[in-house]
C-alpha positions as CSV (number, residue, x, y, z in Angstrom):
1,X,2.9,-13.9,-39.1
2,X,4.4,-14.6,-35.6
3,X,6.8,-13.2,-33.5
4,X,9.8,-15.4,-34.7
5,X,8.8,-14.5,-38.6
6,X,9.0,-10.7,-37.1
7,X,12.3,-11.0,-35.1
8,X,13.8,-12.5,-38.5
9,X,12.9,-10.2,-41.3
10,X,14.2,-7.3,-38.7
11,X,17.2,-8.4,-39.0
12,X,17.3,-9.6,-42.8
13,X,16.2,-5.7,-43.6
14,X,18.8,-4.5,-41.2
15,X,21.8,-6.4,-42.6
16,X,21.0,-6.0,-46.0
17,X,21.7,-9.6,-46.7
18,X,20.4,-13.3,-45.7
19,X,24.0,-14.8,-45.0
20,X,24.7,-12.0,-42.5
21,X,21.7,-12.3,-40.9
22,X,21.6,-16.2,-40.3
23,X,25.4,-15.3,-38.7
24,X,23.4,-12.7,-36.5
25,X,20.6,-14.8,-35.6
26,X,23.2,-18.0,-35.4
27,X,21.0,-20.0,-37.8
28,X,21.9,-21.7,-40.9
29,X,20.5,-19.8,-44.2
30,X,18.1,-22.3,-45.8
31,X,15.2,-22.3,-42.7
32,X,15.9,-17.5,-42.5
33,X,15.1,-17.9,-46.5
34,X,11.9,-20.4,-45.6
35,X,10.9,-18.2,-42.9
36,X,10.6,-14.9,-44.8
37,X,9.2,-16.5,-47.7
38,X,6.5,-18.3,-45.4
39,X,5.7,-14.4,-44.3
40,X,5.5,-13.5,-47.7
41,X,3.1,-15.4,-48.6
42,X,1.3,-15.1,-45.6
43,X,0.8,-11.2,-46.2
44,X,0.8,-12.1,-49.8
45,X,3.1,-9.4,-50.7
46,X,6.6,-8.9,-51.8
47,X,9.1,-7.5,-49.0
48,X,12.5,-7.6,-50.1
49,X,14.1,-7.2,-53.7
50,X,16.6,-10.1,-54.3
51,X,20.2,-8.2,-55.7
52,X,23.7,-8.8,-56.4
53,X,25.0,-7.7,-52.9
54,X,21.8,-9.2,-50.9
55,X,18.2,-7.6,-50.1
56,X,16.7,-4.8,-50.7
57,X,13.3,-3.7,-48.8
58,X,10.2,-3.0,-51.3
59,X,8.0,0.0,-50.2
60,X,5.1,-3.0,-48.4
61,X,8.4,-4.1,-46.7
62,X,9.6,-0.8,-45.6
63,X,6.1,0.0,-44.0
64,X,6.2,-3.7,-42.2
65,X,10.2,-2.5,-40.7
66,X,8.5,0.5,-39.0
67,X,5.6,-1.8,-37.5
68,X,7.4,-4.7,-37.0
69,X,9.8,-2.4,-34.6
70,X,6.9,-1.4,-33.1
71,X,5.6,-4.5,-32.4
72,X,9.0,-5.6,-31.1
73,X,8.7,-2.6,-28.4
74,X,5.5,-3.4,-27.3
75,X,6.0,-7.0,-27.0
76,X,9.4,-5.8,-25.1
77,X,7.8,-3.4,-22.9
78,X,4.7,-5.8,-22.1
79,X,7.2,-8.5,-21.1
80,X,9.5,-6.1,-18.3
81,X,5.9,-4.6,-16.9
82,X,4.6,-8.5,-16.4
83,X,8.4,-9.5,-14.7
84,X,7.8,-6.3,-12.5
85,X,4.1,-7.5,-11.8
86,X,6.0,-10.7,-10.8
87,X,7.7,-9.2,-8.3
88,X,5.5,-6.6,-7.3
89,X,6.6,-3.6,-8.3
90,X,3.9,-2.8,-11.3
91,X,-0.2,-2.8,-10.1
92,X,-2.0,-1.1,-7.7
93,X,-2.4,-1.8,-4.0
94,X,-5.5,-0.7,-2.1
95,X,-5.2,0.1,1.5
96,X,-7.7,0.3,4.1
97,X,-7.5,3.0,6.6
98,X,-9.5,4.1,10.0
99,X,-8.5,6.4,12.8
100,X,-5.4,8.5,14.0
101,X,-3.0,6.6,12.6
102,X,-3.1,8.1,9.5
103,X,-1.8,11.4,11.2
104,X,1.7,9.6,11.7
105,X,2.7,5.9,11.4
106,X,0.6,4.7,8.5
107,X,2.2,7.9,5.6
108,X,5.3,7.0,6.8
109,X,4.8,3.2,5.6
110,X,3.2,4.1,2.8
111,X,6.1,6.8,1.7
112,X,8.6,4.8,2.0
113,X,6.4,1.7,-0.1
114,X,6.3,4.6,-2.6
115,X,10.0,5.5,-2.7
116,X,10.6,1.8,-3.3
117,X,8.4,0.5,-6.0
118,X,7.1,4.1,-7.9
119,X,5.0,2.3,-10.5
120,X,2.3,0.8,-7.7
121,X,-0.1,2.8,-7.9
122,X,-1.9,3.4,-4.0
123,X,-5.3,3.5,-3.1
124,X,-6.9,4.5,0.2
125,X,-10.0,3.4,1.2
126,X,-11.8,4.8,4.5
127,X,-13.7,2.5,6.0
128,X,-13.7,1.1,9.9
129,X,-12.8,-2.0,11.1
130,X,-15.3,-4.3,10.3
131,X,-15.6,-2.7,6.8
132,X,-12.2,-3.8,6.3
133,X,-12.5,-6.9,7.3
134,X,-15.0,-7.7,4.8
135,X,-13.2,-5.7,2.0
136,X,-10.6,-7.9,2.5
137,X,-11.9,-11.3,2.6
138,X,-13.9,-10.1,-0.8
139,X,-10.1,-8.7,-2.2
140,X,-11.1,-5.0,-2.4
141,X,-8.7,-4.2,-0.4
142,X,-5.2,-6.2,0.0
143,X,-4.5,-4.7,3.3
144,X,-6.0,-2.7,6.4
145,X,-4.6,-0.9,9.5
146,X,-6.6,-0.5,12.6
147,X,-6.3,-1.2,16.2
148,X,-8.2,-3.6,19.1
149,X,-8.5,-6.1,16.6
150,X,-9.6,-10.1,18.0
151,X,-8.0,-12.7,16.0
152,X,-9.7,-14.4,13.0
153,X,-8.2,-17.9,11.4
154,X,-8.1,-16.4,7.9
155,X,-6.6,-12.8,8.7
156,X,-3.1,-11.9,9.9
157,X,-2.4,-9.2,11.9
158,X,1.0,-7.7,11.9
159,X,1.5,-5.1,14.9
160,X,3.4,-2.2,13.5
161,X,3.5,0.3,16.3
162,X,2.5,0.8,20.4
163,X,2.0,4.2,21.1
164,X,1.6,5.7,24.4
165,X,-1.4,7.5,25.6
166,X,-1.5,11.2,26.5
167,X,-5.0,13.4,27.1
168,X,-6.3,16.0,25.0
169,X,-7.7,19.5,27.2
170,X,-8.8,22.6,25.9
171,X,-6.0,25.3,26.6
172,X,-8.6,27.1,28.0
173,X,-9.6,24.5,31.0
174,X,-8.0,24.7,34.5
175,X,-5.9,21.7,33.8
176,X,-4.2,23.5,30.8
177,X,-1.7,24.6,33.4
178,X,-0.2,21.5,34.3
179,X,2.5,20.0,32.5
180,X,1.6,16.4,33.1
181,X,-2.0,14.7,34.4
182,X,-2.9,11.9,36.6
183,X,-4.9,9.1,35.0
184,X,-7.4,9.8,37.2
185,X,-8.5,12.8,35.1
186,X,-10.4,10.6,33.1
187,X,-13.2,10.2,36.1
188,X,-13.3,13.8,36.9
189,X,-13.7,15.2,33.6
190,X,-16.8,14.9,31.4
191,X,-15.1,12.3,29.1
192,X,-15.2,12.3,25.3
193,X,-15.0,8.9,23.7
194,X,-14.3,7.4,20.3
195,X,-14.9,5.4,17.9
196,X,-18.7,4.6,18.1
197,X,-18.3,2.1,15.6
198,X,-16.3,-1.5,14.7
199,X,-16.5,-3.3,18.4
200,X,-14.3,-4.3,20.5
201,X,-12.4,-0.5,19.7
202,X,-9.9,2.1,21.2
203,X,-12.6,3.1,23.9
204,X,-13.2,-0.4,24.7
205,X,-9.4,-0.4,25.9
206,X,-9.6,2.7,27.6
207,X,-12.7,1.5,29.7
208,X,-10.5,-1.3,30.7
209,X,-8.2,0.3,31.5
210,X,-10.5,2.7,33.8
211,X,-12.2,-0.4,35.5
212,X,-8.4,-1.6,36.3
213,X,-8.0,1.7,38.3
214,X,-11.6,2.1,39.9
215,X,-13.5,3.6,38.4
216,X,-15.2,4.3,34.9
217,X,-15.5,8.0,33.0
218,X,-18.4,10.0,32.7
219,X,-19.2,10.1,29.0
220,X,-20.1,13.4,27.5
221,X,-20.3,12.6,24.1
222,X,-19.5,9.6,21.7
223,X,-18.3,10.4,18.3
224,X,-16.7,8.7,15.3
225,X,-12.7,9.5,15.3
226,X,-10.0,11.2,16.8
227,X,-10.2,14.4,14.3
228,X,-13.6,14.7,15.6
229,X,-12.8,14.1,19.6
230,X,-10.0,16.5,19.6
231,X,-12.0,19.1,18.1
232,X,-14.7,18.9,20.9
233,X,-12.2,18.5,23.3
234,X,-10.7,21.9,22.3
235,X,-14.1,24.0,22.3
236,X,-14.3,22.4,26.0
237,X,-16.8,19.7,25.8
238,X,-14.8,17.8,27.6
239,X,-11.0,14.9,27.9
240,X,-10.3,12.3,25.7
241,X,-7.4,10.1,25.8
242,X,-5.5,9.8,22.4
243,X,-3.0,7.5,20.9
244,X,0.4,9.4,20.2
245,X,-0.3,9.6,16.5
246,X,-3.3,12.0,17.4
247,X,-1.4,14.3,19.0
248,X,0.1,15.2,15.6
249,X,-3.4,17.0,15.3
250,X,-2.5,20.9,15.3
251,X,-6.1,22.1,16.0
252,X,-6.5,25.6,17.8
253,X,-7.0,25.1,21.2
254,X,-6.3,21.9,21.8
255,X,-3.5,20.7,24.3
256,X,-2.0,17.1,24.7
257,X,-0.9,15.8,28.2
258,X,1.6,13.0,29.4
259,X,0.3,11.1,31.8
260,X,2.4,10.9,34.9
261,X,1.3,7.6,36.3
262,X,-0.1,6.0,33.2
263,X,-1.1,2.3,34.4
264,X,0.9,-0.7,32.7
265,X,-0.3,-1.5,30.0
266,X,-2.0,1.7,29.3
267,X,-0.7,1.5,25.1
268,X,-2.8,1.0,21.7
269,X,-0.9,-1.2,19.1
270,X,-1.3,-0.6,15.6
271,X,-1.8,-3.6,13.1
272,X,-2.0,-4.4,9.6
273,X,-3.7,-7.1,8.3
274,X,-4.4,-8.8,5.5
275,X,-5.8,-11.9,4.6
276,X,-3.9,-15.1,5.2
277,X,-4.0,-16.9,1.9
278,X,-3.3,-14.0,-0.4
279,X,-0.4,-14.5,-2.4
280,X,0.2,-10.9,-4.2
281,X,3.4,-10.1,-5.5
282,X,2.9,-6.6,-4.4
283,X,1.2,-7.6,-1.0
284,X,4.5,-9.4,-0.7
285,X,6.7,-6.5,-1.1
286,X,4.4,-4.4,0.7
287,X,4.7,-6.1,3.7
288,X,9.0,-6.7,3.1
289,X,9.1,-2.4,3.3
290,X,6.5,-2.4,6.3
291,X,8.5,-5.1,8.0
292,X,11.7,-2.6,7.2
293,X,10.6,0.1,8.0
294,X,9.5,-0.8,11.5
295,X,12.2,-3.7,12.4
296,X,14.1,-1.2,14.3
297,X,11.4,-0.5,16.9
298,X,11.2,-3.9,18.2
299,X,7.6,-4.0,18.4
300,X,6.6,-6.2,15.2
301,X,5.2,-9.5,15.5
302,X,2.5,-11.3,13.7
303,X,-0.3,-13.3,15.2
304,X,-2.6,-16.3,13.3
């Protein structure tokens, strides 16, 4: 019993009759006759009754109709779901994820991937930079976001979005008062930086950025993320500087500060990456919504 045999005596029970069903299936009568007979035999019972006006299904053949239709769904319904596989739109897609953009830029991505392909089912993986380096080139994950990232030949790395830099006081410091800060804040202040982990990082930028002026902060304490440097920042431990997607952080307390004379190039990029000879369907359209989604800021551009 195949497929073809199934497709045929469908159609022989629907139509009642083996000329109207070699019309339907635009064969010729003899090889629809061979065919049902060869799955007769095959299941070794009888399906149809021959009669005056055509065919008539036998109670085995009657049972077969319901299965066969059955059959014919399944077989229908695994052939769209592999097509949509195909184009990436049926799966799952696991996504690596470290740091404060998860507050802003990175649920915005991945709502609008969402919106677009529903059946994809999305998995977030914590895990810092390095982590997700290895994740990838061992296919757990299919792609990453993080920041401060030094190129590697088998990883791409898309940036997605530069975000400014503001500081984080407690509203109960002195400096609560002012509506903007100097840069310069960052030597007088006991200094809280992050992440401790996944070299060269965001505070390896910032103390680059502090050299460039003159001088270097006085580090109070070294944690592990933004969540966690915002929240000492607002019992009054001390400053940290923060991406703009940290500053979505509503934590009691806390306040964020522009910086008045922020020095050029004082911005974190955000990247994606993935690895450079992965050929997903649904890494493909992953990457068409990202590329979408941020075209309009100007800032994308992918580096080997």
């Amino acid at each position: 019993m195949d497929l073809r045999q199934l497709k045929y005596f469908i159609v022989v029970a629907e139509e009642g009759n083996i000329g109207r069903a070699a019309l339907r299936l635009h064969i010729s009568q003899p090889p629809l006759t061979r065919q049902i007979q060869q799955l007769e035999e095959s299941l070794g019972v009888q399906l149809f009754l021959r009669t005056p006006k055509g065919v008539e299904l036998t109670e085995p053949g009657t049972l077969l109709l319901e299965e066969a239709r059955n059959i014919r769904k399944l077989v229908s319904l695994a052939e769209e779901r592999t097509q949509k596989a195909g184009r990436g739109e049926l799966g799952q897609l696991d996504v690596g994820i470290f740091g404060s953009a998860i507050l802003d830029t990175i649920p915005k991505v991945l709502q609008a991937f969402r919106k677009r392909h529903p059946d994809v089912n999305v998995v977030l993986h914590t895990m810092e930079k390095g982590k997700q380096i290895e994740a990838l080139r061992q296919r757990r994950i299919t792609v990453g976001f993080n920041r401060v990232l030094s190129p590697l030949p088998d990883i791409i790395s898309e940036v997605i979005a530069t975000e400014k830099l503001y500081i984080a006081v407690s509203d109960q410091s002195p400096l609560a008062a002012h509506k903007t800060l100097p840069f310069r804040t960052l030597a007088e202040e006991p200094f809280i930086a992050f992440p401790n982990t996944g070299r060269p990082n965001f505070v390896d930028k910032v103390f680059t950025l502090c050299q460039e002026q003159g001088f270097l902060p006085t580090v109070a304490q070294e944690v592990g993320d933004a969540v966690t440097a915002v929240a000492l920042a607002a019992s009054g431990f001390g400053v940290c500087l923060v991406p703009a997607s940290a500053t979505k952080l509503s934590l009691p307390g806390v306040q964020y500060k522009a910086i008045h004379d922020l020095p050029e190039g004082a911005s974190v990029d955000l990247s994606c990456v993935y690895l450079k000879d992965h050929t997903s369907p649904i890494l493909e359209s992953f990457l068409s919504v990202l590329r979408e989604t941020h075209q309009s800021s100007g800032v994308l551009q992918a580096t080997l």
